[in-house]
C-alpha positions in Angstrom: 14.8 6.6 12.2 15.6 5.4 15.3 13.9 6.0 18.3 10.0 7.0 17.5 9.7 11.6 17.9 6.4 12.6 18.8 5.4 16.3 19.3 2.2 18.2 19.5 1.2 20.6 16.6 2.8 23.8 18.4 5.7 22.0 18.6 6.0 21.1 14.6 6.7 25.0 14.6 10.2 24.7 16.3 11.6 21.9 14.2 14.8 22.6 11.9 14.1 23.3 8.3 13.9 20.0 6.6 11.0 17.7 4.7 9.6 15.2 6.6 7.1 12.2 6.3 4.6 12.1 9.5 1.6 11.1 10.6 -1.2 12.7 12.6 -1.6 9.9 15.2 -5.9 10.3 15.5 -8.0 8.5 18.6 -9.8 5.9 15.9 -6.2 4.5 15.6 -6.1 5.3 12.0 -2.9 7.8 11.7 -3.3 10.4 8.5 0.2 10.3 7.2 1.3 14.3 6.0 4.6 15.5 4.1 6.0 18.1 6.2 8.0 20.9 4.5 9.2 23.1 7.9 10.6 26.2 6.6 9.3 25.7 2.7 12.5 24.1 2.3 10.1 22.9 -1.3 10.0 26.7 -1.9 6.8 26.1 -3.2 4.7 29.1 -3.3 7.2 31.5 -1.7 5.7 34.6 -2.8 3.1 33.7 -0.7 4.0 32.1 2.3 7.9 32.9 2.2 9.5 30.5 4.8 6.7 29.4 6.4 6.0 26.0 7.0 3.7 24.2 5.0 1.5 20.5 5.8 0.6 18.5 2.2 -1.7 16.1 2.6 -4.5 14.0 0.4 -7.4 14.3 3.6 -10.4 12.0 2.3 -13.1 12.7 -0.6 -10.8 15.8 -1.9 -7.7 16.3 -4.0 -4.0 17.3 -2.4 -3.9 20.6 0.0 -1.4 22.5 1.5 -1.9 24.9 4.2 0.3 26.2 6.0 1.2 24.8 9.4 -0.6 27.5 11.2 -3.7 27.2 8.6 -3.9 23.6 9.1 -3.5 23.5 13.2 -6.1 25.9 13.2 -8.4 23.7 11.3 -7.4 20.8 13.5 -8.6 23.0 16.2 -12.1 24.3 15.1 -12.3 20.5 13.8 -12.3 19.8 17.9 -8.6 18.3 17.9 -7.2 21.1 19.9 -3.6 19.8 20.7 -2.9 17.2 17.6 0.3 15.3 17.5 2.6 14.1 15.4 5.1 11.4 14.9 7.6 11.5 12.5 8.8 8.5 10.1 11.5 9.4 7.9 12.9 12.4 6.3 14.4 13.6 3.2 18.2 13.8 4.5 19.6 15.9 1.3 19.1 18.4 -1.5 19.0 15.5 -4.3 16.2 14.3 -2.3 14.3 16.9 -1.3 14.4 18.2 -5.3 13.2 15.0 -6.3 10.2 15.2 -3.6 9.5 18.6 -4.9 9.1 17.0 -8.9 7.1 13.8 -7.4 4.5 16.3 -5.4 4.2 18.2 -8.4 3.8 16.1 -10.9 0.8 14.3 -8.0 -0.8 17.9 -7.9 -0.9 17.8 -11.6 -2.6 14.6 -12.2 -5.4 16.0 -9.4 -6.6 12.6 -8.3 -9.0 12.1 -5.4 -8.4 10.2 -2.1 -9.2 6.7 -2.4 -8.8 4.6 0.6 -7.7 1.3 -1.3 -5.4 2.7 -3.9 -4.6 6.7 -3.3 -5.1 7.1 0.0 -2.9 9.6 2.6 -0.6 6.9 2.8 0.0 6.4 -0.8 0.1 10.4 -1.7 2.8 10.8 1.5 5.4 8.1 1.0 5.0 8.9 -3.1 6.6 12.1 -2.3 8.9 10.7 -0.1 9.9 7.8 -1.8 8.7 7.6 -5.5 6.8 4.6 -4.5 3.0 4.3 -3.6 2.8 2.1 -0.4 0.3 2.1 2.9 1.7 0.0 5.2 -1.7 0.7 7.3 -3.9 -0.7 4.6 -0.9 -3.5 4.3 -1.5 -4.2 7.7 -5.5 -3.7 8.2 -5.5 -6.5 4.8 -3.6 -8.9 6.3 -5.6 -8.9 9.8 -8.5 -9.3 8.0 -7.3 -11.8 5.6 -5.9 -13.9 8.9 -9.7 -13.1 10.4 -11.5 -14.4 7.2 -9.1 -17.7 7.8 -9.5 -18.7 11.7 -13.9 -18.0 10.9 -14.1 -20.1 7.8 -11.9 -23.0 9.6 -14.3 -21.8 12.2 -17.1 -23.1 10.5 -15.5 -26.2 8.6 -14.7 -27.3 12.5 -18.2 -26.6 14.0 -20.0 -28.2 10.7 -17.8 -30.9 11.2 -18.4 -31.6 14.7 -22.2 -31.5 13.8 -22.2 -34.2 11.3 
């Protein structure tokens, strides 16, 4: 996308309609990834919302929700987050993708499945909207430290046992 956009929740409210792929960037380093739908350009649920924009997200231990921006800032704030931001990762750039987003969320709303950090976590549920295809390149990333960490301590320990002997 270019150069990386970051705004603060009361800024998500003045961006152009369009459906987005961000991420909440959190303190613990561990961004929650979100489809953003600013102006309900998924027209999902219009009766109730009309053009209001609308977060989806897969938060952890619970199935997909989607509140509206101002629902789910205001959670962010009673949650003690009180000026969240945001960066943004791609975007759905036509209508032929932003249809096809709208089948893949609703078909994921259909089969109800559960956060799971290894296999359907925020991650997962945001870029299979976005994409079609299920991918956390955070969990990518956190495996391969820790696969690199489990290699330097076991040769580590083959080097310290061997210096022993």
């Amino acid at each position: 996308m270019g150069q990386e956009v970051i705004l603060s929740g009361d800024q998500l409210s003045l961006v152009p309609p369009g459906l987005f792929l961000i991420n909440r960037l959190d303190t613990d380093d561990v961004d929650h990834a979100l489809v953003f739908d600013s102006g309900n350009v998924l027209e999902i649920k219009i009766e109730e919302i009309g053009n209001k924009s609308v977060i989806y997200h897969l938060p952890k231990n619970k199935t997909l929700h989607s509140p509206t921006l101002g629902e789910y800032l205001k959670k962010r704030r009673e949650q003690g987050d009180c000026n969240p931001q945001f960066s943004f990762q791609g975007k759905c750039v036509d209508q032929v993708g932003i249809q096809a987003a709208k089948s893949r969320l609703i078909k994921i709303h259909q089969r109800k499945e559960e956060y799971n950090w290894l296999f359907n976590n925020c991650e997962h549920f945001a870029y299979e909207v976005m994409t079609g295809k299920k991918k956390s390149p955070q969990l990518r990333s956190g495996m391969a430290v820790a696969g690199l960490l489990a290699i330097v301590s076991a040769s580590s320990l083959l080097s310290s046992g061997n210096r022993r002997a």
